[in-house]
N, C-alpha and C positions, 0 to 999 in steps of 0.2 A: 303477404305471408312472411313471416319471421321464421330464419333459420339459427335454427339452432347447430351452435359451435362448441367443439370440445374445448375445457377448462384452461388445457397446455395453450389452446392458441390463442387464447385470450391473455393469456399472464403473460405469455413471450410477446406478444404486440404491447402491451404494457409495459415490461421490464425493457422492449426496445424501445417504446418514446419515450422514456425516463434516463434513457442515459446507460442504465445496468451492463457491463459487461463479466462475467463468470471470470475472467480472467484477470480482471482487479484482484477478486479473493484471494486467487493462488499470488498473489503479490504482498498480501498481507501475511500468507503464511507461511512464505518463502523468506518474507523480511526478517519476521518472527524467528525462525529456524537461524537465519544464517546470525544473527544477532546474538539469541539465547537468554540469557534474564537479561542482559542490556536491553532489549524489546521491551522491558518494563519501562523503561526511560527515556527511550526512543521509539515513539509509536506513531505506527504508518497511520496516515488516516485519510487520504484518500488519492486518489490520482485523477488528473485531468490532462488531456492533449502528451500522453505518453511521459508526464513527470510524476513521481509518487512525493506527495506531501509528508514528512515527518514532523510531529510536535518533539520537541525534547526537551528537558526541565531543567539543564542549566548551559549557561555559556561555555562552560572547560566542555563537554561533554557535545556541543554544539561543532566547536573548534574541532575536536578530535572527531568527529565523524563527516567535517567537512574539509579535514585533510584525507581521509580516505574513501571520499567519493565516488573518484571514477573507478577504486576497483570494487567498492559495492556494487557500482551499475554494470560493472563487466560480471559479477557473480548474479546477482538477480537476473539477470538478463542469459546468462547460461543455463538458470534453470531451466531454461524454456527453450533447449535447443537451438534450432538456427532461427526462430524469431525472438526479435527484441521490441518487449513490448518498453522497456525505458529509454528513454535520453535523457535525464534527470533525476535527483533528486534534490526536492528543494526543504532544507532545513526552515522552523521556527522555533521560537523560542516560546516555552512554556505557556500556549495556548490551550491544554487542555491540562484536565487536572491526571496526574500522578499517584501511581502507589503510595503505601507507605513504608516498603518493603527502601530498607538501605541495605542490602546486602550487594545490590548489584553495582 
């Protein structure tokens, strides 16, 4: 006889052997927030083993956000009270594609 299971425990057992955790999100829109249209140029794109991946579109721009790294990781990392879900961020260079927006 097959039991039937509610929809939620099926999609959390799913979204848990996929890797999925809610709290990537709020790291993409905490990045977002704390950046402001530089987040057009610098976007989060994903996190793995507590580092957040940034693509960014140029090397000046690369530089300068990889001179103020560790107080990015101490400000994202505040958002989230006394857990730190960062200990990195690891910059690359223009692997995804870009706005077209040069205001930022």
């Amino acid at each position: 006889m097959k039991v039937l299971r509610p929809a939620t425990a099926i999609l959390s057992a799913v979204l848990a052997r996929s890797g999925y955790e809610p709290r990537h999100f709020a790291l993409f829109e905490v990045w977002d927030r704390l950046l402001g249209p530089q987040a057009t140029k610098a976007r989060a794109v994903g996190v793995k083993n507590g580092r957040l991946y940034v693509d960014v579109d140029s090397s000046v721009r690369l530089h300068t956000l990889t001179l103020r790294k560790r107080e990015l990781v101490k400000k994202m990392n505040g958002a989230f009270g006394g857990e730190a879900p960062l200990s990195d961020i690891i910059f690359r260079l223009g692997t995804t594609p870009f706005s077209d927006d040069t205001n930022a």
